[in-house]
ChimeraX commands (.cxc) that place a marker at each C-alpha (Angstrom):
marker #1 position 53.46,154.53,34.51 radius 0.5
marker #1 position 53.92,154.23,38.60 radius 0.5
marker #1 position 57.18,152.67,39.59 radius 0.5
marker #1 position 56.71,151.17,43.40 radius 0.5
marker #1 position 59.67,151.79,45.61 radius 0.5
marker #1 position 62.22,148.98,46.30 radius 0.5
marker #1 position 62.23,147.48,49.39 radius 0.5
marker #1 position 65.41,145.48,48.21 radius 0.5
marker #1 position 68.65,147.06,46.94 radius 0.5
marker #1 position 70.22,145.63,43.61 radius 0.5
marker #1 position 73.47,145.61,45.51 radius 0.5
marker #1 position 73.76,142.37,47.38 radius 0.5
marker #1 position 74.47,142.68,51.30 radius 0.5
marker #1 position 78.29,143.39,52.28 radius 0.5
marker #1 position 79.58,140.03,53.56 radius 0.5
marker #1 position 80.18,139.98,57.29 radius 0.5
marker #1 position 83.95,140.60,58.31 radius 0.5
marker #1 position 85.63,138.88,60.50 radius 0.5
marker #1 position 86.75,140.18,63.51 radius 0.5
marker #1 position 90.63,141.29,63.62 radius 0.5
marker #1 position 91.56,139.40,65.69 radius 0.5
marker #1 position 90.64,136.08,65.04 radius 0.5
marker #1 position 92.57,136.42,61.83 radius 0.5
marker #1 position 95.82,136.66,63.22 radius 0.5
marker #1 position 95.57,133.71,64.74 radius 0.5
marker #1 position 94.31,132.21,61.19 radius 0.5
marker #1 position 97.57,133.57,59.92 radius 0.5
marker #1 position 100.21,132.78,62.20 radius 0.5
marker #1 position 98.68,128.92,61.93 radius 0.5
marker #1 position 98.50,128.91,58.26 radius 0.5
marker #1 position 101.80,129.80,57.86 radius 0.5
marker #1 position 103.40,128.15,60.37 radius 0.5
marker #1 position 101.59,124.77,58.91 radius 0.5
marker #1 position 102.98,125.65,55.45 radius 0.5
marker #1 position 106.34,125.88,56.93 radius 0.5
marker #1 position 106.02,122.64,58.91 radius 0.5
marker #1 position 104.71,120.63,55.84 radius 0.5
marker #1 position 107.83,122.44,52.99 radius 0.5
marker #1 position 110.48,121.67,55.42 radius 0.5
marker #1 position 108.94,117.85,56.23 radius 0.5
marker #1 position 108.37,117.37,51.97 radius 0.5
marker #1 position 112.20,118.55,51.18 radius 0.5
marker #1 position 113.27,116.90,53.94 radius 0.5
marker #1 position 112.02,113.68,53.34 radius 0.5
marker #1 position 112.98,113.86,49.37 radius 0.5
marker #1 position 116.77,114.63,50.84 radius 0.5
marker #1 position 116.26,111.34,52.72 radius 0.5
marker #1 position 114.96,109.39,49.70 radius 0.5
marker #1 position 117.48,110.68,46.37 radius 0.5
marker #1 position 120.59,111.00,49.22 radius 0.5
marker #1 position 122.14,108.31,51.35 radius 0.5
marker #1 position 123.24,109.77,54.75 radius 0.5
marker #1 position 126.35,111.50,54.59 radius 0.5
marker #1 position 126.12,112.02,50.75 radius 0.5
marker #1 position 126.33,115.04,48.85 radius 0.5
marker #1 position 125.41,116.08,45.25 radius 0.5
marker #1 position 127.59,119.13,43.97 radius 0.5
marker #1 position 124.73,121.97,42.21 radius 0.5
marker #1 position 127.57,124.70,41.89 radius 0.5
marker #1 position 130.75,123.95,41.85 radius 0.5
marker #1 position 132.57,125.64,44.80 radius 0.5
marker #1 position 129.80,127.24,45.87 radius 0.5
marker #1 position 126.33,124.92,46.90 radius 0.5
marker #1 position 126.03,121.47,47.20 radius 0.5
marker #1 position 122.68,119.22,48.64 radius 0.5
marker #1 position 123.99,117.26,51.00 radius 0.5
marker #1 position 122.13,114.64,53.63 radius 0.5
marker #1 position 123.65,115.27,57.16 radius 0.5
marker #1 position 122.35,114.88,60.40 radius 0.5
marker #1 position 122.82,117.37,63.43 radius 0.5
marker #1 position 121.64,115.95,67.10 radius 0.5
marker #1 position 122.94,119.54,68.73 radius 0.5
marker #1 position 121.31,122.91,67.86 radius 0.5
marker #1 position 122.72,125.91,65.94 radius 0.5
marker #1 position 126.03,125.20,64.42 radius 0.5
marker #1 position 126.16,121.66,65.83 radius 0.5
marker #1 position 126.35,123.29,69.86 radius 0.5
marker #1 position 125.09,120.92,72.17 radius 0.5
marker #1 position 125.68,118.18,69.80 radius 0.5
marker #1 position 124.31,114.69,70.56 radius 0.5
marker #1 position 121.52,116.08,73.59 radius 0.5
marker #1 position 118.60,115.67,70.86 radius 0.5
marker #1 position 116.21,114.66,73.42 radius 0.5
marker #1 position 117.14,117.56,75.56 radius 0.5
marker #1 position 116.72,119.82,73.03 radius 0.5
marker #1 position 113.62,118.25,71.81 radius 0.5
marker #1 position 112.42,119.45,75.52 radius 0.5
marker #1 position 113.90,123.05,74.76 radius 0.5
marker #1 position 111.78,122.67,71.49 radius 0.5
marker #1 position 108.66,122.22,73.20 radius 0.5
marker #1 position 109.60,124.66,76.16 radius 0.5
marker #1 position 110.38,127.29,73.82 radius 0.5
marker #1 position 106.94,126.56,71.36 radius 0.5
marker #1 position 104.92,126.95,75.27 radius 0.5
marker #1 position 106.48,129.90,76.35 radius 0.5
marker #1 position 106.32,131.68,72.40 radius 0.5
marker #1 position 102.20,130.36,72.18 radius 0.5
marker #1 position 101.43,132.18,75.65 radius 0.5
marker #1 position 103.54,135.41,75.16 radius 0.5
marker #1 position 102.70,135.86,71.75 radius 0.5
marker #1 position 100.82,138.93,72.24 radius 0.5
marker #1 position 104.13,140.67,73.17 radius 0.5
marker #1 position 104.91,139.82,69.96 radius 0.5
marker #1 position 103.38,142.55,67.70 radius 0.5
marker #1 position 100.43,139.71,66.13 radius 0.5
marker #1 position 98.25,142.65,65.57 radius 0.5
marker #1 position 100.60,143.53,62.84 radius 0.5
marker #1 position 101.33,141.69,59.35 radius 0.5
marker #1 position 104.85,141.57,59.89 radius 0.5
marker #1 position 104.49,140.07,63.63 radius 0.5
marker #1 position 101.80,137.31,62.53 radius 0.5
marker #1 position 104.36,137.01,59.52 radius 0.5
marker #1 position 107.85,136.63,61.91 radius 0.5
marker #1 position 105.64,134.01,64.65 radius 0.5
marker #1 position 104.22,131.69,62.11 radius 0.5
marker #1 position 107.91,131.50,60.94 radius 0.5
marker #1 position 109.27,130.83,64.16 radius 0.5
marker #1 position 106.50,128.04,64.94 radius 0.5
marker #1 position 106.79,126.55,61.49 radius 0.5
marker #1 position 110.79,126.53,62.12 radius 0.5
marker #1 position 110.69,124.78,65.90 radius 0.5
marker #1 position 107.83,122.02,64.88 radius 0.5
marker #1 position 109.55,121.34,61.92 radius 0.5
marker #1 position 112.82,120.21,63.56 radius 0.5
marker #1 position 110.98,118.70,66.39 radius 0.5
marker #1 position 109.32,116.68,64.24 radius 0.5
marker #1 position 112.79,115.47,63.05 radius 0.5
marker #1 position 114.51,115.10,66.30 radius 0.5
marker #1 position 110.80,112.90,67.78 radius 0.5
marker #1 position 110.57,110.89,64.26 radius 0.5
marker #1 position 114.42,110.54,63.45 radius 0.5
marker #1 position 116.35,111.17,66.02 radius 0.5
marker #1 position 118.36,114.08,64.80 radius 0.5
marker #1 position 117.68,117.26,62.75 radius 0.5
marker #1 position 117.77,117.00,58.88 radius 0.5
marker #1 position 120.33,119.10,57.33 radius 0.5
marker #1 position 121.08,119.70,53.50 radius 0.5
marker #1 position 121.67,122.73,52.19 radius 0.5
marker #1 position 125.55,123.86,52.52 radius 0.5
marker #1 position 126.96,127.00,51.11 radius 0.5
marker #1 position 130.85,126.98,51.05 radius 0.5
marker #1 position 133.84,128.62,49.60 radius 0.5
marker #1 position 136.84,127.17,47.93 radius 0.5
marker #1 position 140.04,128.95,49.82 radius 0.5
marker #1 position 142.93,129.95,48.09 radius 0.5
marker #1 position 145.09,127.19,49.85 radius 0.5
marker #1 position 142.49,124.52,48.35 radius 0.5
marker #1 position 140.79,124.06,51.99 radius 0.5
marker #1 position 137.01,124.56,52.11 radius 0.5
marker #1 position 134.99,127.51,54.08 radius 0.5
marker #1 position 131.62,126.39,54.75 radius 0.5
marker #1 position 128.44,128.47,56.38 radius 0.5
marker #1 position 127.07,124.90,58.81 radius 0.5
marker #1 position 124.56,123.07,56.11 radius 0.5
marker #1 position 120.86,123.91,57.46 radius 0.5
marker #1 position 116.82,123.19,56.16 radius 0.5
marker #1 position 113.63,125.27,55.69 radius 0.5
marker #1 position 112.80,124.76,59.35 radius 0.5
marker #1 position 116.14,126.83,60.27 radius 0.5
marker #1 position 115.42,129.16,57.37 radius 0.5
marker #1 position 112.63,130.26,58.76 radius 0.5
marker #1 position 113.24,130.57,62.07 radius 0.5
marker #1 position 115.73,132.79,61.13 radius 0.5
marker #1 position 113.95,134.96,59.08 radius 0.5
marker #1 position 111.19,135.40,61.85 radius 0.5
marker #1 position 113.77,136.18,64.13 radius 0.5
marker #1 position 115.29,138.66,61.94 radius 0.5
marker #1 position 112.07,140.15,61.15 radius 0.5
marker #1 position 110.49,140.27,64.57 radius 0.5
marker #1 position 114.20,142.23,65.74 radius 0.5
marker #1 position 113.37,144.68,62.73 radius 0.5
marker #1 position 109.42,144.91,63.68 radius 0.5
marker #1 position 111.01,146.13,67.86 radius 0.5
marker #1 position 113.38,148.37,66.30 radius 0.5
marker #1 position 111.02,149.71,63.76 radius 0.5
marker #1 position 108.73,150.08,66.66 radius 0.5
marker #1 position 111.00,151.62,69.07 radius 0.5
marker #1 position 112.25,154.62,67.17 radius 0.5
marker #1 position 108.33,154.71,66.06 radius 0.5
marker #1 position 108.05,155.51,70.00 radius 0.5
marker #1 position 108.80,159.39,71.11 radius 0.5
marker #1 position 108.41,160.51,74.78 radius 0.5
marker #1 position 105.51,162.88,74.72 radius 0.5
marker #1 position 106.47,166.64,75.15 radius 0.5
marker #1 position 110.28,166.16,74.09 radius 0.5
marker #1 position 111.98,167.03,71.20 radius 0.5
marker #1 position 114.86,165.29,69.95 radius 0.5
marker #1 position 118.58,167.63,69.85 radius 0.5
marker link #1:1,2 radius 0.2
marker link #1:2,3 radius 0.2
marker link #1:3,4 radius 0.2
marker link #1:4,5 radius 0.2
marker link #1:5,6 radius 0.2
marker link #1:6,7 radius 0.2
marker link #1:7,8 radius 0.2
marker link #1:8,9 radius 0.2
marker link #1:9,10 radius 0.2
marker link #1:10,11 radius 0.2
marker link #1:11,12 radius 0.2
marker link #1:12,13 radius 0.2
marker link #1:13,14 radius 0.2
marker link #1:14,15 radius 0.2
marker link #1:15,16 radius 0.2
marker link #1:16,17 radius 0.2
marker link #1:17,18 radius 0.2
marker link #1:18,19 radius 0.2
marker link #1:19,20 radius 0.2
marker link #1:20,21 radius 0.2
marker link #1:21,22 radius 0.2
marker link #1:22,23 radius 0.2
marker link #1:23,24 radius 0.2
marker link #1:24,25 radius 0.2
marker link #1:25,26 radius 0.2
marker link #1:26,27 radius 0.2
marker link #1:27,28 radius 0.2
marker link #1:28,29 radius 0.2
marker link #1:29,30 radius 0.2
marker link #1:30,31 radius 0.2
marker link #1:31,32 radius 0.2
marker link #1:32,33 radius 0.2
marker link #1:33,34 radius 0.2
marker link #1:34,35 radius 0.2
marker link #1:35,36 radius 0.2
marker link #1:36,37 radius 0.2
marker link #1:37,38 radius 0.2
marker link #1:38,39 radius 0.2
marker link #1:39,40 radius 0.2
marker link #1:40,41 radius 0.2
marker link #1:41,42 radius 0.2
marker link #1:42,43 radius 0.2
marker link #1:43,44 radius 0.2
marker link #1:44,45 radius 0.2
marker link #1:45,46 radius 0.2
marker link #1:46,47 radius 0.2
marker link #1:47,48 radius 0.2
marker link #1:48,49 radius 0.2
marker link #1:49,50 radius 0.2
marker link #1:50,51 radius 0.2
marker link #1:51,52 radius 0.2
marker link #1:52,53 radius 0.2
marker link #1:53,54 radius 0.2
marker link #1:54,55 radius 0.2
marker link #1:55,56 radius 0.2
marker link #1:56,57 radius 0.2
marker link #1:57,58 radius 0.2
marker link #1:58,59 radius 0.2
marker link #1:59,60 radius 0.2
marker link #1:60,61 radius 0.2
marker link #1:61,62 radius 0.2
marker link #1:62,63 radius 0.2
marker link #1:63,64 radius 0.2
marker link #1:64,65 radius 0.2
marker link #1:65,66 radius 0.2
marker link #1:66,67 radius 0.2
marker link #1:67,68 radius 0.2
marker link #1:68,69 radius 0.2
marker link #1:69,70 radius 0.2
marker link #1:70,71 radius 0.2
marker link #1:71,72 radius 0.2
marker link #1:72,73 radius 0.2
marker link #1:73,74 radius 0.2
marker link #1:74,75 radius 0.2
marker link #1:75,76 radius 0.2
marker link #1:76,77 radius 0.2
marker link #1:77,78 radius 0.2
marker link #1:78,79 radius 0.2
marker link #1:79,80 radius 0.2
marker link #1:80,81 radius 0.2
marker link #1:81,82 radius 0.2
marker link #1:82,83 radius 0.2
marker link #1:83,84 radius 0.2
marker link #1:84,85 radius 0.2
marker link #1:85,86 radius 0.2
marker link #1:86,87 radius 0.2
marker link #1:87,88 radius 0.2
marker link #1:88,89 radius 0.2
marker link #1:89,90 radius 0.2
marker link #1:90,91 radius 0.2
marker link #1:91,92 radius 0.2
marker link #1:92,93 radius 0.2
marker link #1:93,94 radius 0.2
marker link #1:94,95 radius 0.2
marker link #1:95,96 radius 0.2
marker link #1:96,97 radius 0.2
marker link #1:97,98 radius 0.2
marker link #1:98,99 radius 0.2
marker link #1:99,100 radius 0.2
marker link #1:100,101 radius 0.2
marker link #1:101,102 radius 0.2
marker link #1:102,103 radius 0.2
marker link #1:103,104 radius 0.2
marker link #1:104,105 radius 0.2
marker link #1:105,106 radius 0.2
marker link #1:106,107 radius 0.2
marker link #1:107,108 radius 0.2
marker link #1:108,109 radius 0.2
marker link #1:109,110 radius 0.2
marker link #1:110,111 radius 0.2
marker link #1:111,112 radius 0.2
marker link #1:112,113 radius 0.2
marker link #1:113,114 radius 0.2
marker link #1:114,115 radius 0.2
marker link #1:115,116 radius 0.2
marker link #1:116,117 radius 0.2
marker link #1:117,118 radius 0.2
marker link #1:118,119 radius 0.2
marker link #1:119,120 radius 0.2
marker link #1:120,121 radius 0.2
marker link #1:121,122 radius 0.2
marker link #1:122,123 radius 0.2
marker link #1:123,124 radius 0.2
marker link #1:124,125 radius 0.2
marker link #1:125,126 radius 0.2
marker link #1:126,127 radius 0.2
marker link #1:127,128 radius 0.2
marker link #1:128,129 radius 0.2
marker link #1:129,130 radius 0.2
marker link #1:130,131 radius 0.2
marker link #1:131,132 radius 0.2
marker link #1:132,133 radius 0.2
marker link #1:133,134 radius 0.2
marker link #1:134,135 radius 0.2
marker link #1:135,136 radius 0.2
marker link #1:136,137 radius 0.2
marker link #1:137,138 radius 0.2
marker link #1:138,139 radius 0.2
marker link #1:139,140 radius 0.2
marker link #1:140,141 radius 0.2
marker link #1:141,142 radius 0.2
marker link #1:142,143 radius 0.2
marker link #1:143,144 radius 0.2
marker link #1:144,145 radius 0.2
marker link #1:145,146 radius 0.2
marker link #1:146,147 radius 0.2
marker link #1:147,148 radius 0.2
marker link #1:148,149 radius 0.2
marker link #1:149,150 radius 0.2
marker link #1:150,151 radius 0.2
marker link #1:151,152 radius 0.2
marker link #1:152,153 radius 0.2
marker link #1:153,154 radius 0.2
marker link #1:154,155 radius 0.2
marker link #1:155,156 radius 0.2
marker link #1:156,157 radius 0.2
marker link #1:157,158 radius 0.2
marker link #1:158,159 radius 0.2
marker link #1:159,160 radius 0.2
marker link #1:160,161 radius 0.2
marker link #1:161,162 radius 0.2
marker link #1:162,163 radius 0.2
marker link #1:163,164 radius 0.2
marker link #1:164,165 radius 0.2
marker link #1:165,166 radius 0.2
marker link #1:166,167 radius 0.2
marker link #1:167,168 radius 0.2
marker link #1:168,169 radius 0.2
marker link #1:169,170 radius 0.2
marker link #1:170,171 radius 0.2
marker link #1:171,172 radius 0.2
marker link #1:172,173 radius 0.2
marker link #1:173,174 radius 0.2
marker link #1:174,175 radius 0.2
marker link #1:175,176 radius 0.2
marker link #1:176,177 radius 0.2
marker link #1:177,178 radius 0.2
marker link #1:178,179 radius 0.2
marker link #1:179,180 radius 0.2
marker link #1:180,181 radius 0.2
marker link #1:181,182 radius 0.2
marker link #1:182,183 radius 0.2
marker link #1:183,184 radius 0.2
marker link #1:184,185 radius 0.2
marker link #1:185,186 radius 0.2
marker link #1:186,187 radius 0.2
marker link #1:187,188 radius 0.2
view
């Protein structure tokens, strides 16, 4: 019995990858879309369960939901500019799109930190455009001693995020600094 030589393997053909760097891209949208549409979904069910200026105790003296509005930026600074800082929004998204590569994106953790902080500034924007001032409901406080109340300012998934990216993308620089010896020196 002749056997005839294969001119096909039995493996199929390796799919074609994708080149690296259209995925970052990919990723950086992806996320930063997922952000956009958790912080717009738990926003709008705050806006629908809570009346403004309520708030639902979930641990008592700890956490409560609550449904607040903030026209200013971080900790209620520049309070009651939202259309300027819907133009600081947009300025900032610009600026973060066109220097992005400075940003570590050939990385996980950079693609990780800038679809964060994109998620986080559309997501408020979207607020401040539709609503006319940011959506705020989650507020962690403390119960002091004298019966007064200590409270961290309430905030949303789009701050949440932005922070995290933030955080991370100061971690990745670090990381990346010390990574980062002259040539030819030792360290003493």
């Amino acid at each position: 019995m002749t056997s005839e030589p294969q001119t096909r393997s039995s493996r199929p053909a390796p799919l074609p990858e994708m080149p690296a760097k259209s995925g970052r891209g990919w990723r950086i949208l992806n996320l930063a879309l997922a952000v956009v549409v958790l912080d717009q979904l738990t926003k709008m069910l705050v806006r629908k369960h809570l009346d403004f200026g309520e708030e639902w105790i979930v641990i008592e003296g700890f956490f409560k939901l609550v449904h607040w509005g903030n026209t200013g930026a971080a900790w209620s600074m520049f309070s009651g500019n939202n259309r300027f800082l819907a133009g600081v929004a947009i300025i900032a998204l610009v600026i973060l799109f066109f220097s992005r590569h400075h940003f570590n994106i050939h990385t996980f953790g950079g693609q990780i930190s800038l679809g964060l902080i994109f998620g986080g500034i559309v997501g408020n924007l979207i607020d401040r455009v539709r609503i006319e001032h940011v959506v705020d409901f989650l507020y962690f406080f403390v119960v002091r001693r004298d019966g007064g109340v200590s409270g961290f300012p309430a905030f949303n998934v789009a701050d949440s995020a932005i922070c995290v990216g933030v955080g991370l993308l100061l971690i990745l620089s670090w990381q990346g600094d010390s990574d980062e010896e002259p040539s030819g020196e030792t360290r003493g």
